[in-house]
mmJSON file of the N, C-alpha and C atoms, coordinates in Angstrom:
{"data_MODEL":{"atom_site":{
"group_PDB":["ATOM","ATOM","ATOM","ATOM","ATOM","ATOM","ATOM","ATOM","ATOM","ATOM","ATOM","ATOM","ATOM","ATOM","ATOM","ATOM","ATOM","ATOM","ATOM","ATOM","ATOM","ATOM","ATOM","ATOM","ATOM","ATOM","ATOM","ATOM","ATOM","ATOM","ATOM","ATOM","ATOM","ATOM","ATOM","ATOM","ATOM","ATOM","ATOM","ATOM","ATOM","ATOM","ATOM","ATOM","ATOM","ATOM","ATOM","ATOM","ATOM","ATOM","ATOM","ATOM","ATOM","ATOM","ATOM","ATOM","ATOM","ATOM","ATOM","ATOM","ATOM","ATOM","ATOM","ATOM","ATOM","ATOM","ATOM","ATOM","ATOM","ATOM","ATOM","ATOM","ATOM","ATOM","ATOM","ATOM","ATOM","ATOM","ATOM","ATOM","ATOM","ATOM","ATOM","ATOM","ATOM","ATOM","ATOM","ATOM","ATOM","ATOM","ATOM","ATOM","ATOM","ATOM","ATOM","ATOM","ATOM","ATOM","ATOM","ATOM","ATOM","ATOM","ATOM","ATOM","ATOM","ATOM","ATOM","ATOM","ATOM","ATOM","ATOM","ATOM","ATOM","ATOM","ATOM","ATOM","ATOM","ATOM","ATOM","ATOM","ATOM","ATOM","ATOM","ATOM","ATOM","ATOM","ATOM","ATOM","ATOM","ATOM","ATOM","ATOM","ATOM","ATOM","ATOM","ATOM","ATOM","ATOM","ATOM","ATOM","ATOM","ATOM","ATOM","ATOM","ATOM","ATOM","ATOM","ATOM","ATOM","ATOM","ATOM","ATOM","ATOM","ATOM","ATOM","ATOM","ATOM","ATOM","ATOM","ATOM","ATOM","ATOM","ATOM","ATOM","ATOM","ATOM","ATOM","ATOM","ATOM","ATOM","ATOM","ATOM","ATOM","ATOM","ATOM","ATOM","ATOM","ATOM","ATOM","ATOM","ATOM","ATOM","ATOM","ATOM","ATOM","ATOM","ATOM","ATOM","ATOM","ATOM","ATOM","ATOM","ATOM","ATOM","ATOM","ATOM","ATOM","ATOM","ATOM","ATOM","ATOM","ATOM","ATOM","ATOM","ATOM","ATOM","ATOM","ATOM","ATOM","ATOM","ATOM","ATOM","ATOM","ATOM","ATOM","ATOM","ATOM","ATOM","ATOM"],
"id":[1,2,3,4,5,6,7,8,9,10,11,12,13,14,15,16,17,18,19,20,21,22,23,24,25,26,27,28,29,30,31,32,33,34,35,36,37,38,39,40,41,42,43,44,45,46,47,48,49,50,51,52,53,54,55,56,57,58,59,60,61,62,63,64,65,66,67,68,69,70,71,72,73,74,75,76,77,78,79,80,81,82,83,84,85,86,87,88,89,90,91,92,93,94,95,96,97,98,99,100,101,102,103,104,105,106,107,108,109,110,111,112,113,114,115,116,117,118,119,120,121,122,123,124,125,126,127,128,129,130,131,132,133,134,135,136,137,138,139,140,141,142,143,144,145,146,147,148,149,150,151,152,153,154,155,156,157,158,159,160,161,162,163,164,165,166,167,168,169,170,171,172,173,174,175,176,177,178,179,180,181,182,183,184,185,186,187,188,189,190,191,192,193,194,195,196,197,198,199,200,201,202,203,204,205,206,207,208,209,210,211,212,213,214,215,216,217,218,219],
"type_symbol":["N","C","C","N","C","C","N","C","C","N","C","C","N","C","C","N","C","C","N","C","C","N","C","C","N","C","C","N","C","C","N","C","C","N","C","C","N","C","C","N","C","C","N","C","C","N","C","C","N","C","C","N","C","C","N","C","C","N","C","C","N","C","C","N","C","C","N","C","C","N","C","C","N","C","C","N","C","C","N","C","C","N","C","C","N","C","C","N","C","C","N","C","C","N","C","C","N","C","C","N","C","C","N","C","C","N","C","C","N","C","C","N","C","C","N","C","C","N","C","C","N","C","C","N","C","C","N","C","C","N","C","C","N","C","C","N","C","C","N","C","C","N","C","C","N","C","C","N","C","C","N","C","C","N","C","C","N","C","C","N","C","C","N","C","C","N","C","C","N","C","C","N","C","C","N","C","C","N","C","C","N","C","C","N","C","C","N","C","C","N","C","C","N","C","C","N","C","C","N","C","C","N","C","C","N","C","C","N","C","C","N","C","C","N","C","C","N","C","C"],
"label_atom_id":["N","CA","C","N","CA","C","N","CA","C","N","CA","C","N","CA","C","N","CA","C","N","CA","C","N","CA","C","N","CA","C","N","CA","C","N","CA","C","N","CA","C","N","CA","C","N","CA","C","N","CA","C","N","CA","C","N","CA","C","N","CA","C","N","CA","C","N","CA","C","N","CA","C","N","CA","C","N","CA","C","N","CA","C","N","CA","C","N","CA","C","N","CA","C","N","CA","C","N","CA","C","N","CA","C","N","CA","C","N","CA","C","N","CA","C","N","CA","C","N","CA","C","N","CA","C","N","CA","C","N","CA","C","N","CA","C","N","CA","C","N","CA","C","N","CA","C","N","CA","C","N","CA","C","N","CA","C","N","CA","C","N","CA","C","N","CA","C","N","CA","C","N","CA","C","N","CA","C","N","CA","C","N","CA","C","N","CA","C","N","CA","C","N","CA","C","N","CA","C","N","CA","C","N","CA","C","N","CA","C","N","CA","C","N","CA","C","N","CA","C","N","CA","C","N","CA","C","N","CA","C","N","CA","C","N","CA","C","N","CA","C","N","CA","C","N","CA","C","N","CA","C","N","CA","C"],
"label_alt_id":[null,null,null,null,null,null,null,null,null,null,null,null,null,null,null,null,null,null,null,null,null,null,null,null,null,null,null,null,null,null,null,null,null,null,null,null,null,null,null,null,null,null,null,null,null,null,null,null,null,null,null,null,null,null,null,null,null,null,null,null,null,null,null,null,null,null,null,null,null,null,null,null,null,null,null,null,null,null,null,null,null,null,null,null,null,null,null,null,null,null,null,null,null,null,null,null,null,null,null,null,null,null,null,null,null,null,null,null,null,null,null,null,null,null,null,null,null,null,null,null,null,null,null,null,null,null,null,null,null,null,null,null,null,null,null,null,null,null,null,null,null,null,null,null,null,null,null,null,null,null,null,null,null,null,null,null,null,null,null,null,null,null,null,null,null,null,null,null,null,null,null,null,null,null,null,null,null,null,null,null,null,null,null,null,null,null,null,null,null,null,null,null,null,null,null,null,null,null,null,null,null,null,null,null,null,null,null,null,null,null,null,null,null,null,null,null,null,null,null],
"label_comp_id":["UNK","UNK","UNK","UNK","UNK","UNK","UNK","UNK","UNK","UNK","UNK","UNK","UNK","UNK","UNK","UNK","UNK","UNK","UNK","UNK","UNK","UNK","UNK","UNK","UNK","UNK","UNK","UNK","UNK","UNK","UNK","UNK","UNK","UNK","UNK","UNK","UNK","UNK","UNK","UNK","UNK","UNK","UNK","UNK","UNK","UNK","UNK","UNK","UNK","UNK","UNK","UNK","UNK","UNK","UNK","UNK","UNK","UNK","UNK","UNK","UNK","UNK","UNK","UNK","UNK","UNK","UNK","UNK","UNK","UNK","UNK","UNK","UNK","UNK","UNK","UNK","UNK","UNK","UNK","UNK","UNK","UNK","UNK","UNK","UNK","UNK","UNK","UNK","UNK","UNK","UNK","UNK","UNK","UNK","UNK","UNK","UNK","UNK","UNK","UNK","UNK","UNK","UNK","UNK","UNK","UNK","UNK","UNK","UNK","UNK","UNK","UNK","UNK","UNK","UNK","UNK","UNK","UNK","UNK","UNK","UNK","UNK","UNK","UNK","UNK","UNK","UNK","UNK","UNK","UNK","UNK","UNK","UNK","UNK","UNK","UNK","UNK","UNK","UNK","UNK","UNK","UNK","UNK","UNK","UNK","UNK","UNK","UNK","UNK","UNK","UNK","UNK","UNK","UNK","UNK","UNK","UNK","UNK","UNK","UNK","UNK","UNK","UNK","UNK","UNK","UNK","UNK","UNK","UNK","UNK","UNK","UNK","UNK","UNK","UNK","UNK","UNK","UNK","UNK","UNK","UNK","UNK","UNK","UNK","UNK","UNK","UNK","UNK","UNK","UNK","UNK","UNK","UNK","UNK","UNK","UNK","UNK","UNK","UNK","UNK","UNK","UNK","UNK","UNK","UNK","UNK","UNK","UNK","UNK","UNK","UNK","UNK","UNK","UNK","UNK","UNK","UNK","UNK","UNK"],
"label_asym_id":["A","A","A","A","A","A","A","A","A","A","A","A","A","A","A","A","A","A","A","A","A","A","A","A","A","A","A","A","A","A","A","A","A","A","A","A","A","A","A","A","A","A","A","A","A","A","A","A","A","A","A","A","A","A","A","A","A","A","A","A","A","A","A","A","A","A","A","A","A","A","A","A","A","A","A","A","A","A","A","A","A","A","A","A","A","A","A","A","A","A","A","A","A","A","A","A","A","A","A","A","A","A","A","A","A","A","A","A","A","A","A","A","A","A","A","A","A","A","A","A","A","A","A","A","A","A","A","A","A","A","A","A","A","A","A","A","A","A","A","A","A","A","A","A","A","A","A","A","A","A","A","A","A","A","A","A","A","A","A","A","A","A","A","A","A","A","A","A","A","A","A","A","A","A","A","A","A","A","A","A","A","A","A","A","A","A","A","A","A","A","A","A","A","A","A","A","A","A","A","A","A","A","A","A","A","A","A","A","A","A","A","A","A","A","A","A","A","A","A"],
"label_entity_id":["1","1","1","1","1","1","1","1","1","1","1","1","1","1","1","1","1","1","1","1","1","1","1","1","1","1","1","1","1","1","1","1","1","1","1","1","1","1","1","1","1","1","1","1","1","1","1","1","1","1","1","1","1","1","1","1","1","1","1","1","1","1","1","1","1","1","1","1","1","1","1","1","1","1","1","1","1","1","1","1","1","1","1","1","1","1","1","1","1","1","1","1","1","1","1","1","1","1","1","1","1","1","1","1","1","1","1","1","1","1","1","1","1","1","1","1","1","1","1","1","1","1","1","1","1","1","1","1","1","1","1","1","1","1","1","1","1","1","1","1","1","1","1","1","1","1","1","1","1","1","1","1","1","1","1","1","1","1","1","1","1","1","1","1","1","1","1","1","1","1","1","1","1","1","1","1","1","1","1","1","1","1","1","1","1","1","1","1","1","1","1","1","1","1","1","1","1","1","1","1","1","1","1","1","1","1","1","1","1","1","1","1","1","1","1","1","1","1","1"],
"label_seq_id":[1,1,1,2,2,2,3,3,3,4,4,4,5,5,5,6,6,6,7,7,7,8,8,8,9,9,9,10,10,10,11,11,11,12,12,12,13,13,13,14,14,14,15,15,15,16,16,16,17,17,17,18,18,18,19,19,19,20,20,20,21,21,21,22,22,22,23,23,23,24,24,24,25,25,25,26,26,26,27,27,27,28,28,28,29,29,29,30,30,30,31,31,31,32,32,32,33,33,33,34,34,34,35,35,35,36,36,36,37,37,37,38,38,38,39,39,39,40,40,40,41,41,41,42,42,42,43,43,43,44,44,44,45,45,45,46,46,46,47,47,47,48,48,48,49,49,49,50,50,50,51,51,51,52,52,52,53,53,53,54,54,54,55,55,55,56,56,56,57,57,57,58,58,58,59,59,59,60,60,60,61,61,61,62,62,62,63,63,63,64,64,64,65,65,65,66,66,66,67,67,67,68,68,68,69,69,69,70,70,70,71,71,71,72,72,72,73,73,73],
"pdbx_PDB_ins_code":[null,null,null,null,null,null,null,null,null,null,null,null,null,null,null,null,null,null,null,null,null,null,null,null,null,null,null,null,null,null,null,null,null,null,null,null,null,null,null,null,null,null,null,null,null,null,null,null,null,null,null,null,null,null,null,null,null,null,null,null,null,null,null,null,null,null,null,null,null,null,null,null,null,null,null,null,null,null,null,null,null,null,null,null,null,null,null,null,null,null,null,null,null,null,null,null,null,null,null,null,null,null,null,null,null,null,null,null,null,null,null,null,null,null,null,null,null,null,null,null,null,null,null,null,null,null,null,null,null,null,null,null,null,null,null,null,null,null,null,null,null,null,null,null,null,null,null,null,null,null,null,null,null,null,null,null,null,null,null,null,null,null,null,null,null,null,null,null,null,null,null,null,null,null,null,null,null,null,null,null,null,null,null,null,null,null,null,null,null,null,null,null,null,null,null,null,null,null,null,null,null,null,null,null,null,null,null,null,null,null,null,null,null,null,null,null,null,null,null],
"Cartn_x":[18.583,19.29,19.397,20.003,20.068,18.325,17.354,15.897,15.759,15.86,15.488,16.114,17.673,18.672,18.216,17.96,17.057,16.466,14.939,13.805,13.736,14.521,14.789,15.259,16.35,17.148,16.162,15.295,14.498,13.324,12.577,11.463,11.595,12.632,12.776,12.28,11.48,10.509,10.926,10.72,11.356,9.59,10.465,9.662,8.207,8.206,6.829,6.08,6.561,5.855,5.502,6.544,6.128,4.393,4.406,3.298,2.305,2.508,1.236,0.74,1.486,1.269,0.295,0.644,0.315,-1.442,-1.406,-2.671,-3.703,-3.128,-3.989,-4.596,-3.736,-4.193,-5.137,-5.077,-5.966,-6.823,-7.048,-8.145,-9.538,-8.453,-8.923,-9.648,-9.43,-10.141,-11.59,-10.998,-12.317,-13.289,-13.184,-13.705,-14.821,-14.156,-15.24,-16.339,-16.821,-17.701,-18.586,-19.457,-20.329,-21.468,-21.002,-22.074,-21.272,-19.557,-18.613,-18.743,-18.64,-18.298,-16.542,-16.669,-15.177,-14.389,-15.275,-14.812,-14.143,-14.989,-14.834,-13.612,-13.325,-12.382,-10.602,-10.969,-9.775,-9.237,-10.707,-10.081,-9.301,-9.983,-10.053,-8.449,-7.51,-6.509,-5.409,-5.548,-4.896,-4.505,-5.056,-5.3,-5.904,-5.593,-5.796,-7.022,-7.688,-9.217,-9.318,-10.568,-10.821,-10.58,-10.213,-9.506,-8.303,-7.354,-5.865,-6.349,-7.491,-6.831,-7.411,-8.575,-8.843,-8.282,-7.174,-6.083,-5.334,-4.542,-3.117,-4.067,-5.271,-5.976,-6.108,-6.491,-6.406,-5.238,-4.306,-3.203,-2.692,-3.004,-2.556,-2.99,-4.457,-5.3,-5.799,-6.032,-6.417,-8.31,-8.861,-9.919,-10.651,-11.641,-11.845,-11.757,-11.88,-12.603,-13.901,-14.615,-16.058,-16.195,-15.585,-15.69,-15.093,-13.92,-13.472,-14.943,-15.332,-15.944,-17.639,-18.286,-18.736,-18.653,-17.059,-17.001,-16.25,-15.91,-15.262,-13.73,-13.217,-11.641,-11.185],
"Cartn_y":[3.059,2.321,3.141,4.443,5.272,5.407,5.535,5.522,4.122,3.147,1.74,1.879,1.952,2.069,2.836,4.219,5.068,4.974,4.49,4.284,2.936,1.706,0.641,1.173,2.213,2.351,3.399,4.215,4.721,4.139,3.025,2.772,1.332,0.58,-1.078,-1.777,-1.588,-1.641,-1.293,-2.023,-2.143,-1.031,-0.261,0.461,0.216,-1.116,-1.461,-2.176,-2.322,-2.933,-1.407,-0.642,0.778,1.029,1.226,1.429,0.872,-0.423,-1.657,-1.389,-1.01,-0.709,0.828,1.751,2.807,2.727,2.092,1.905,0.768,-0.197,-1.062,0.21,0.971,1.489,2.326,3.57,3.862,3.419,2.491,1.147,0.885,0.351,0.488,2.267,2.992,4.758,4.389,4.222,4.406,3.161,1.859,1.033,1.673,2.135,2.714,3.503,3.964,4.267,3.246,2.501,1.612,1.422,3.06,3.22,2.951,2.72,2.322,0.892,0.274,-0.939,-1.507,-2.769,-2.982,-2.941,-3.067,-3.292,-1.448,-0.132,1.06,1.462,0.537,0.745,0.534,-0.655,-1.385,-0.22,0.281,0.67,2.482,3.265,3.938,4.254,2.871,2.976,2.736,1.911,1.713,0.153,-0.348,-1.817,-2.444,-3.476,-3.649,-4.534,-4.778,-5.57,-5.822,-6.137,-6.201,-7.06,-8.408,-9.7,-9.716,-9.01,-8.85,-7.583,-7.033,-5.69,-6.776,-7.824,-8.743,-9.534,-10.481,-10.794,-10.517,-9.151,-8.667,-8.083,-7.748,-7.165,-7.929,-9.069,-10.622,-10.7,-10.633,-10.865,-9.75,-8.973,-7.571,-7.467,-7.602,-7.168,-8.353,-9.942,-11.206,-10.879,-10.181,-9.627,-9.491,-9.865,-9.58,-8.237,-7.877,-6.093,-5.809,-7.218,-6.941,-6.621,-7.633,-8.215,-6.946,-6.103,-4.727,-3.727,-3.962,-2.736,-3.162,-4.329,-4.533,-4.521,-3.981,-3.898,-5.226,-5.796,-7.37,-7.27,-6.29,-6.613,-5.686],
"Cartn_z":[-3.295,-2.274,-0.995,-0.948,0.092,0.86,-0.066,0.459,1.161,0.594,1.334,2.689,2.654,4.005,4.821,4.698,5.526,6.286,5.298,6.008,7.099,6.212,7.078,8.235,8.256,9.524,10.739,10.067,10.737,11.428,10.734,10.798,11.385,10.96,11.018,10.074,9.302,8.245,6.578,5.863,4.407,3.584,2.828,2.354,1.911,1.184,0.979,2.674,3.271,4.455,4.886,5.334,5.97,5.087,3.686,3.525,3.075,3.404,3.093,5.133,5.776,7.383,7.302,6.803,6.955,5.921,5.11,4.073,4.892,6.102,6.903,8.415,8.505,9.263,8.934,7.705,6.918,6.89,6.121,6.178,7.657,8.432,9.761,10.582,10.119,10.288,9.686,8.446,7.658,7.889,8.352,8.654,9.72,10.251,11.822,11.595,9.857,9.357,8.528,9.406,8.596,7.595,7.188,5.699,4.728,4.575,3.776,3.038,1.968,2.431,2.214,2.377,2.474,0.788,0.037,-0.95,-1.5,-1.065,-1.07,-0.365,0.858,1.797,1.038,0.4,-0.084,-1.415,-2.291,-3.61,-2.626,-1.754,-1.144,-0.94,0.106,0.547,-0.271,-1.84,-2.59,-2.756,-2.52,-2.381,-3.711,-4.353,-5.452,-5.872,-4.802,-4.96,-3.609,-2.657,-1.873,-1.048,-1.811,-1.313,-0.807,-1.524,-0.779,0.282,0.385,1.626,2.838,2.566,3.818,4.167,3.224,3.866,4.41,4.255,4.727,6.292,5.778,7.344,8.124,7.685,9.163,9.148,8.983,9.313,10.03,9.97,10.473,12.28,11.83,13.252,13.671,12.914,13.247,13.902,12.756,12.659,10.816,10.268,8.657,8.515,7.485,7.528,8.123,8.209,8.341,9.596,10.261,11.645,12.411,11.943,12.707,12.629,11.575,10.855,12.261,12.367,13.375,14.847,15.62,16.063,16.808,16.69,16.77,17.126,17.324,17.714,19.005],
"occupancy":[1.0,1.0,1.0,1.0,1.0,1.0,1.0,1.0,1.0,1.0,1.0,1.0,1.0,1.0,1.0,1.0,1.0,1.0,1.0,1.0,1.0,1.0,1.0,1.0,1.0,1.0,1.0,1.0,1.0,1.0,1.0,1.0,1.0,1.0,1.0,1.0,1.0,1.0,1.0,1.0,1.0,1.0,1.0,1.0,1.0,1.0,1.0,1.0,1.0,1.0,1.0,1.0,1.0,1.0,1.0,1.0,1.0,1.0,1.0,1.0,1.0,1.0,1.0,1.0,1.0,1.0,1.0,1.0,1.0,1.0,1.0,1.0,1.0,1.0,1.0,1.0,1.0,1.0,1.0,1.0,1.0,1.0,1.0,1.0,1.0,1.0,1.0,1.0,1.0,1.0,1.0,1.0,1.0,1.0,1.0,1.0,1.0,1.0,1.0,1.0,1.0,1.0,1.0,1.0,1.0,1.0,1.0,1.0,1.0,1.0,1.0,1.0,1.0,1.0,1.0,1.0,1.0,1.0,1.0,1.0,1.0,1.0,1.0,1.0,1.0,1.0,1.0,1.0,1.0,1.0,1.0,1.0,1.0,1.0,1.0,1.0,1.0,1.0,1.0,1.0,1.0,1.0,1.0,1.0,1.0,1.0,1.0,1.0,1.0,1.0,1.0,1.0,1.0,1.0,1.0,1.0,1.0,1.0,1.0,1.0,1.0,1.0,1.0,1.0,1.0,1.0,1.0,1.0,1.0,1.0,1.0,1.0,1.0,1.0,1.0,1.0,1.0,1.0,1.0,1.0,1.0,1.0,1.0,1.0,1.0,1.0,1.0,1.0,1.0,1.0,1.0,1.0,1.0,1.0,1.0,1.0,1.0,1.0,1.0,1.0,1.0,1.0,1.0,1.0,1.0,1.0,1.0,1.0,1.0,1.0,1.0,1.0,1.0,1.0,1.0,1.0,1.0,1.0,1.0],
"B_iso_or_equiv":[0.0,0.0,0.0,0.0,0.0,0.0,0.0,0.0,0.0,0.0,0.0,0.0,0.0,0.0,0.0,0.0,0.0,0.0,0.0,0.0,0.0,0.0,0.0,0.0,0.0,0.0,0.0,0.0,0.0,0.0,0.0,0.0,0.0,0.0,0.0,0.0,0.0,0.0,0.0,0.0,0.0,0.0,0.0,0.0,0.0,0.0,0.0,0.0,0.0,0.0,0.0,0.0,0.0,0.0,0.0,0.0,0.0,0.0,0.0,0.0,0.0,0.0,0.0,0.0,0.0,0.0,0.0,0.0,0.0,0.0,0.0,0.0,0.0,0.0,0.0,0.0,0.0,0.0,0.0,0.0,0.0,0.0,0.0,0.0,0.0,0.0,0.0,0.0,0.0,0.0,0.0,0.0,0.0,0.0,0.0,0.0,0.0,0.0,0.0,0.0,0.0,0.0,0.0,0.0,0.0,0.0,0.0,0.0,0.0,0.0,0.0,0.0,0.0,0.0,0.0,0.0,0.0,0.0,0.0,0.0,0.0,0.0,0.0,0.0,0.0,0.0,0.0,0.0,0.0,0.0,0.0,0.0,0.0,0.0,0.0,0.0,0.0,0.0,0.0,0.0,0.0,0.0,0.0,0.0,0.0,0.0,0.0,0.0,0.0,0.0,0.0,0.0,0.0,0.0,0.0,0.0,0.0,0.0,0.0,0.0,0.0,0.0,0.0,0.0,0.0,0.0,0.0,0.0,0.0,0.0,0.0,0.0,0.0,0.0,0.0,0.0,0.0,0.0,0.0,0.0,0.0,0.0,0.0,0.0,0.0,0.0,0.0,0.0,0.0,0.0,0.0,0.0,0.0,0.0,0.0,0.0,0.0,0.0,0.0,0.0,0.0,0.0,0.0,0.0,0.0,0.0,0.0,0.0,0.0,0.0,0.0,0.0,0.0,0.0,0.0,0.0,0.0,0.0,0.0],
"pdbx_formal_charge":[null,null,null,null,null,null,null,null,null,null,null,null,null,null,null,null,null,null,null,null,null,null,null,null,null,null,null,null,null,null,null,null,null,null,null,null,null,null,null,null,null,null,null,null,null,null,null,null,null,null,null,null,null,null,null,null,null,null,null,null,null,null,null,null,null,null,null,null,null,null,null,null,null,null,null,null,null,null,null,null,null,null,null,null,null,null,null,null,null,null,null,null,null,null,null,null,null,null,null,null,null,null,null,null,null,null,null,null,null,null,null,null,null,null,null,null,null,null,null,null,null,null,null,null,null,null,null,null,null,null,null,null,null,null,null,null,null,null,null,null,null,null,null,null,null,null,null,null,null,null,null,null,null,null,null,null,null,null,null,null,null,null,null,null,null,null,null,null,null,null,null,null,null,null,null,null,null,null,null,null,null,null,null,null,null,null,null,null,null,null,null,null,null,null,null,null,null,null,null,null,null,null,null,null,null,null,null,null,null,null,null,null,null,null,null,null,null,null,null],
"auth_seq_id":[1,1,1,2,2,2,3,3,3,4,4,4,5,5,5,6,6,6,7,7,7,8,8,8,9,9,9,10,10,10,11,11,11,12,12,12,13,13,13,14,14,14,15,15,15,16,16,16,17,17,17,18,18,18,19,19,19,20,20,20,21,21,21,22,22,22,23,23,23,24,24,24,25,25,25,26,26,26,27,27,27,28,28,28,29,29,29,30,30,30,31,31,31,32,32,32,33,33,33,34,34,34,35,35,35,36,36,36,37,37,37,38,38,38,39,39,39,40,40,40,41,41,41,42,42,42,43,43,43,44,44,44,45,45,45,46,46,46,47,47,47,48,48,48,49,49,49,50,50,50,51,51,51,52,52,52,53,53,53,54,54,54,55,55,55,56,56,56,57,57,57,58,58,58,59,59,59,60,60,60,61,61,61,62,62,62,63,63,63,64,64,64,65,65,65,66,66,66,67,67,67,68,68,68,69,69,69,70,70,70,71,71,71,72,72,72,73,73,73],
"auth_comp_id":["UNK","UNK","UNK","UNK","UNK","UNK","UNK","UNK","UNK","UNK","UNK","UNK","UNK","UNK","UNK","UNK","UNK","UNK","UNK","UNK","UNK","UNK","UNK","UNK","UNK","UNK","UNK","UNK","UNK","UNK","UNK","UNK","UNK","UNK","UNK","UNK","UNK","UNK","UNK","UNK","UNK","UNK","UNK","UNK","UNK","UNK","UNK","UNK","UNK","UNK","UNK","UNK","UNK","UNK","UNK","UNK","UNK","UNK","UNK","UNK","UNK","UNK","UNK","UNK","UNK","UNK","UNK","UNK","UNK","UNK","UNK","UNK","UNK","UNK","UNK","UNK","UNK","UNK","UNK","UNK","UNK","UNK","UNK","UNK","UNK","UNK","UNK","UNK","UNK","UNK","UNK","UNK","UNK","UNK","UNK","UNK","UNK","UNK","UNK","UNK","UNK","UNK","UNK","UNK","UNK","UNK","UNK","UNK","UNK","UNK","UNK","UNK","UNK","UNK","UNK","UNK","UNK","UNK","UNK","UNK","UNK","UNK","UNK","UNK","UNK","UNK","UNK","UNK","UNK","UNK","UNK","UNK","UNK","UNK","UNK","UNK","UNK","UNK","UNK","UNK","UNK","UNK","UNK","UNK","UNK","UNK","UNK","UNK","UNK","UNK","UNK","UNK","UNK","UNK","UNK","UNK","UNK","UNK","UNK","UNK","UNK","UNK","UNK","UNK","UNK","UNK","UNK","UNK","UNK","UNK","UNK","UNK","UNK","UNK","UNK","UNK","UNK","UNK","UNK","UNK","UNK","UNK","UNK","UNK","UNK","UNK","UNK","UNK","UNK","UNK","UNK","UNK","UNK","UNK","UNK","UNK","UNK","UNK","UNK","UNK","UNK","UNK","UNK","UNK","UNK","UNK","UNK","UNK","UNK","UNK","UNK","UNK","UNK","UNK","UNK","UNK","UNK","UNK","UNK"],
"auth_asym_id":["A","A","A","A","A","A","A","A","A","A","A","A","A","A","A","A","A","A","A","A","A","A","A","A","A","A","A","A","A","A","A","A","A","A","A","A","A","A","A","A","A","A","A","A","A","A","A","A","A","A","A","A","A","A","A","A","A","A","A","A","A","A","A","A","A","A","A","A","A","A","A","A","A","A","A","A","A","A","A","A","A","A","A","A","A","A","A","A","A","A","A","A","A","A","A","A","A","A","A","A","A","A","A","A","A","A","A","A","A","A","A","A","A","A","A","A","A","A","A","A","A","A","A","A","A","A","A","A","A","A","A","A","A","A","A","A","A","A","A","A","A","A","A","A","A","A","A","A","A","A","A","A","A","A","A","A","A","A","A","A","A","A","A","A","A","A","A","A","A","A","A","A","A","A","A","A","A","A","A","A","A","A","A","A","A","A","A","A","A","A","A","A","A","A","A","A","A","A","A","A","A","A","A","A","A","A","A","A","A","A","A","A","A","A","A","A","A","A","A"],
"auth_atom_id":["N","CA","C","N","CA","C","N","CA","C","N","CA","C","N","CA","C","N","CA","C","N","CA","C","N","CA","C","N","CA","C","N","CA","C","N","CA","C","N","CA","C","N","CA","C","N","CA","C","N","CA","C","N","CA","C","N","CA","C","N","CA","C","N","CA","C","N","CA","C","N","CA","C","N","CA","C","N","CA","C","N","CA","C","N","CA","C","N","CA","C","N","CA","C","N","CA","C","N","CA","C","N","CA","C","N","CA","C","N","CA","C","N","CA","C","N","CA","C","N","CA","C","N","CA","C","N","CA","C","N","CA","C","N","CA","C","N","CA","C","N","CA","C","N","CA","C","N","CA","C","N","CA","C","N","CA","C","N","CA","C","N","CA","C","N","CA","C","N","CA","C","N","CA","C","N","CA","C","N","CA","C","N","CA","C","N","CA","C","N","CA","C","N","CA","C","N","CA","C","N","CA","C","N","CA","C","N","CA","C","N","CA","C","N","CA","C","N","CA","C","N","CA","C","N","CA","C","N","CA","C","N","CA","C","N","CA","C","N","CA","C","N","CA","C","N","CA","C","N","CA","C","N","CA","C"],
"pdbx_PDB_model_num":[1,1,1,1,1,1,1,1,1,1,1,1,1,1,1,1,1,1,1,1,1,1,1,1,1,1,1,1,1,1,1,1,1,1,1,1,1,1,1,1,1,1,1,1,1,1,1,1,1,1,1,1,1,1,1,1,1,1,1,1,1,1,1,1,1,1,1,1,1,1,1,1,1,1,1,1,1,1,1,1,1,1,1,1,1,1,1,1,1,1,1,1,1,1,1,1,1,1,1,1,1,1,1,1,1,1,1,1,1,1,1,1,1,1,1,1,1,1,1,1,1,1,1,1,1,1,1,1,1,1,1,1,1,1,1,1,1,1,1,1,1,1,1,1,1,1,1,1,1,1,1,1,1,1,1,1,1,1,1,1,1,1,1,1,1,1,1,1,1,1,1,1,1,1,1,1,1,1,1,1,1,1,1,1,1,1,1,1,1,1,1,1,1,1,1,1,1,1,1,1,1,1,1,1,1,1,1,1,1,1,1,1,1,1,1,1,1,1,1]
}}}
């Protein structure tokens, strides 16, 4: 409880968002290497199949993984 309050109070951000944020950005580094693919990217950042890291990523950046990873955003 004291960890949730914390970080909320530090960050604005509820602990799992802080690092579902910090693992899209991750994500997004390693994207900018296009010998990767996305599916390497997702198991990489801790993402649990490649489908949820391209959702929460369009939603994130309103870009696929692919489409960043091409240069598209």
């Amino acid at each position: 409880t004291t960890f949730y309050a914390k970080l909320k109070t530090l960050t604005g951000q509820t602990p799992n968002d802080y690092i579902k944020e910090r693992r899209l950005e991750r994500a997004a580094e390693l994207l900018k290497d296009e010998r990767v693919t996305v599916a390497e990217v997702a198991y990489q950042v801790g993402m649990s199949t490649p489908q949820y890291l391209s959702t929460i990523f369009k939603k994130h950046y309103g870009v696929t993984p692919s489409q960043y990873q091409k240069g598209q955003h």
